[in-house]
Backbone bond lengths (Angstrom), bond angles and torsions (degrees), N, CA, C in turn:
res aa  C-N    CA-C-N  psi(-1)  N-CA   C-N-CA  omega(-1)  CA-C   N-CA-C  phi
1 X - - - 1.449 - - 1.531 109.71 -
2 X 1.376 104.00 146.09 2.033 106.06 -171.01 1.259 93.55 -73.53
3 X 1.397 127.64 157.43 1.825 145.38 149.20 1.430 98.40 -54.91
4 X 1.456 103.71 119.87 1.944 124.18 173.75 1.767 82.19 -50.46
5 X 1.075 156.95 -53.81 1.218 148.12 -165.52 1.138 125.79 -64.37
6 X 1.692 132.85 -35.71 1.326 139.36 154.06 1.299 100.23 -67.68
7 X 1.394 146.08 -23.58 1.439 120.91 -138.63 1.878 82.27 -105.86
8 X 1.427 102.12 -33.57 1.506 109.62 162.24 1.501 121.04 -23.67
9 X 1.560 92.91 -74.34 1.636 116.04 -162.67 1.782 77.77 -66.10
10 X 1.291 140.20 -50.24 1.497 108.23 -134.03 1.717 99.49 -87.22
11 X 1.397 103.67 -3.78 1.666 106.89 175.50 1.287 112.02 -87.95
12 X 1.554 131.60 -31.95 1.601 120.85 146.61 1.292 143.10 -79.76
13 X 1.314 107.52 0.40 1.836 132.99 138.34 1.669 98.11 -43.48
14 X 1.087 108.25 -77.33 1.497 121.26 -151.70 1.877 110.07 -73.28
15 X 1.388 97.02 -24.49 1.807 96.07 165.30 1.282 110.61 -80.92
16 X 1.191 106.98 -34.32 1.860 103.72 -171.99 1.997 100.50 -71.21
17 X 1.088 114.74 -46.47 1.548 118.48 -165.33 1.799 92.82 -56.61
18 X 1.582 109.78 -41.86 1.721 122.71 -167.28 1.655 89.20 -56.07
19 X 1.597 122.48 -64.26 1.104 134.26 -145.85 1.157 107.88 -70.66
20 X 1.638 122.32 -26.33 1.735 132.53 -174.20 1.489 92.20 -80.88
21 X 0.895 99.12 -54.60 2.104 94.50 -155.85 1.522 104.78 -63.69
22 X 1.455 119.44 -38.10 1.696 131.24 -177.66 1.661 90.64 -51.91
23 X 1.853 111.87 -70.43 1.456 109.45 -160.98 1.417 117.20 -68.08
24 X 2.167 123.50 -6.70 1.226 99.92 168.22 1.334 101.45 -86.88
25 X 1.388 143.41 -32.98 1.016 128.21 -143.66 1.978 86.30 -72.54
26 X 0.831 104.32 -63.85 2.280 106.80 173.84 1.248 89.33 -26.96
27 X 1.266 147.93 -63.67 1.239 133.48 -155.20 1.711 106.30 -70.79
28 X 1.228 97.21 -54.30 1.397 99.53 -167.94 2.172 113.51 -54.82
29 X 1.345 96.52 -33.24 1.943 103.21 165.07 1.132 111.45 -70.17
30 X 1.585 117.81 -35.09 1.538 110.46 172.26 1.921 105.60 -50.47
31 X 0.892 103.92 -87.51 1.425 129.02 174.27 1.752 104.43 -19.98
32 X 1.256 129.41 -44.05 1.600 131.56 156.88 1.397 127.74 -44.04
33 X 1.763 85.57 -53.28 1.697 101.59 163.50 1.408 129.56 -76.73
34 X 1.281 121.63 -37.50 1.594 95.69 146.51 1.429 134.38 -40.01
35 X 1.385 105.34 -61.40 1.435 98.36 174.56 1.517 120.38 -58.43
36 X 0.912 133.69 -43.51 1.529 124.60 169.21 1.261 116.76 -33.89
37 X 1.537 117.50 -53.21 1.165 142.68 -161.05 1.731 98.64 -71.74
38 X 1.686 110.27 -64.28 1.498 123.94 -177.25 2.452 84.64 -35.46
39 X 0.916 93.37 -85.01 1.576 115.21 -162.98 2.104 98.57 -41.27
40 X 0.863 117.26 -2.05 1.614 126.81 -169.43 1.761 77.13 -96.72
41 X 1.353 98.69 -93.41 1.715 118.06 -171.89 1.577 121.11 -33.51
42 X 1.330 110.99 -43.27 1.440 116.05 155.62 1.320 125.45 -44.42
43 X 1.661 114.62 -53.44 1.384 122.85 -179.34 1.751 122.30 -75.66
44 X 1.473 106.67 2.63 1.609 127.69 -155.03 1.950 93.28 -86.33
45 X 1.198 147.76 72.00 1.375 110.12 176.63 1.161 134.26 -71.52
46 X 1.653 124.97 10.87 1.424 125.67 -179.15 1.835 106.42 -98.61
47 X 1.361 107.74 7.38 1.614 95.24 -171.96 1.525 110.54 -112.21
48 X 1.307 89.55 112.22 1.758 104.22 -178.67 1.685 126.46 -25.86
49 X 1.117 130.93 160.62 1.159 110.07 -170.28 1.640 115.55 -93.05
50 X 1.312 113.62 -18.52 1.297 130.84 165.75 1.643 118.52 -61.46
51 X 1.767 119.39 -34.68 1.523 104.25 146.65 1.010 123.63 -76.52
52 X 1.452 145.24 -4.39 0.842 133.42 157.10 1.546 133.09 -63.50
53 X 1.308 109.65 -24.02 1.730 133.86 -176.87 1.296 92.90 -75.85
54 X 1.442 118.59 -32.82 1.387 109.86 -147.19 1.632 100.57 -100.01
55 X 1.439 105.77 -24.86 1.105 101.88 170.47 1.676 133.20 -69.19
56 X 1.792 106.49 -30.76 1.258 112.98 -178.80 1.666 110.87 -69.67
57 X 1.808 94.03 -43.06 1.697 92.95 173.42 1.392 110.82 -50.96
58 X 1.267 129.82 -41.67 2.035 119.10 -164.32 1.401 83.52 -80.45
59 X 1.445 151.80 -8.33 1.537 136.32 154.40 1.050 111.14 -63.59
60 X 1.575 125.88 -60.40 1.546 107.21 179.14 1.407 131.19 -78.71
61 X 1.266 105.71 4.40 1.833 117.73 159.82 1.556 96.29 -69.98
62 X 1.016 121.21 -44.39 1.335 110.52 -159.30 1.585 106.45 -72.76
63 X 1.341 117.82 -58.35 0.890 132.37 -170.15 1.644 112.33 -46.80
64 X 1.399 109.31 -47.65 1.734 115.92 175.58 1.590 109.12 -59.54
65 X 1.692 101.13 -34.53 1.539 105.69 178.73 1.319 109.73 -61.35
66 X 1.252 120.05 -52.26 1.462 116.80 -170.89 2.037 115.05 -60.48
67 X 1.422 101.61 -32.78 1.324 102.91 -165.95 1.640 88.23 -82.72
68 X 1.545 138.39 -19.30 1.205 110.15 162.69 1.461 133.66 -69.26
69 X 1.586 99.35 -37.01 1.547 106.10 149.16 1.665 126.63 -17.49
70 X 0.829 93.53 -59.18 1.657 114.08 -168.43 1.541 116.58 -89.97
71 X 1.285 102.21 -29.42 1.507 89.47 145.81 1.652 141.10 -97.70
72 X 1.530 85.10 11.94 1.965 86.66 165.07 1.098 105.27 -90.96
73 X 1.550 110.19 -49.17 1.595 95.45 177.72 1.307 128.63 -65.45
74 X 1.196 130.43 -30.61 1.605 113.48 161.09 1.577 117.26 -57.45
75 X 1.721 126.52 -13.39 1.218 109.63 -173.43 1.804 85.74 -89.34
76 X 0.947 141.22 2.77 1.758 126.77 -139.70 2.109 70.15 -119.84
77 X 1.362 116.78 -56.60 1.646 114.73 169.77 1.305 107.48 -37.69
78 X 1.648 143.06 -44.75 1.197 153.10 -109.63 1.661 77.16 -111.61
79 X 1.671 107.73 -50.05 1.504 111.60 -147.32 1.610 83.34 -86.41
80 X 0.717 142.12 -9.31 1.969 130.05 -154.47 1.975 99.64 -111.81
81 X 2.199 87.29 -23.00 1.871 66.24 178.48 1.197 95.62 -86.11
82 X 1.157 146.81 -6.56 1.720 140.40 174.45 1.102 105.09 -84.96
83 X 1.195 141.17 21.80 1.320 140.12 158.80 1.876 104.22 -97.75
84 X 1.415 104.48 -65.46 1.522 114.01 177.98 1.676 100.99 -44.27
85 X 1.156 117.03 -55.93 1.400 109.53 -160.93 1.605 97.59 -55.64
């Protein structure tokens, strides 16, 4: 039978590896969809240039949002493998 202590670590091994690859691959469609979007808005000539500002700014809100995201949860991973150990 495994040690409740490895079997620990290897089940927050295995959420964190789940949780990285899920949020790049989200990141990485985000990042498609901008560009789709960038190349949409470019080609648009009726849209003011001020939605356009406004649109890139709620992108880089987002974008800082997400990378804070991602760094709680690696600190909240950080705190749970010091629990298992």
């Amino acid at each position: 039978m495994m040690d409740p202590q490895k079997m620990n670590k290897h089940l927050v091994d295995f959420c964190k590896a789940n949780f990285d690859n899920s949020f790049a691959t989200l990141m990485m469609l985000q990042e498609q969809m901008d560009r789709m979007g960038n190349l949409f808005w470019g080609q648009v000539i009726n849209v003011p240039e001020e939605a356009k500002k406004g649109l890139n700014e709620w992108t880089k809100n987002y974008k800082k949002n997400c990378d804070n995201f991602k760094k709680a949860v690696d600190e909240g991973f950080k705190n749970l493998e010091a629990l298992a150990a």
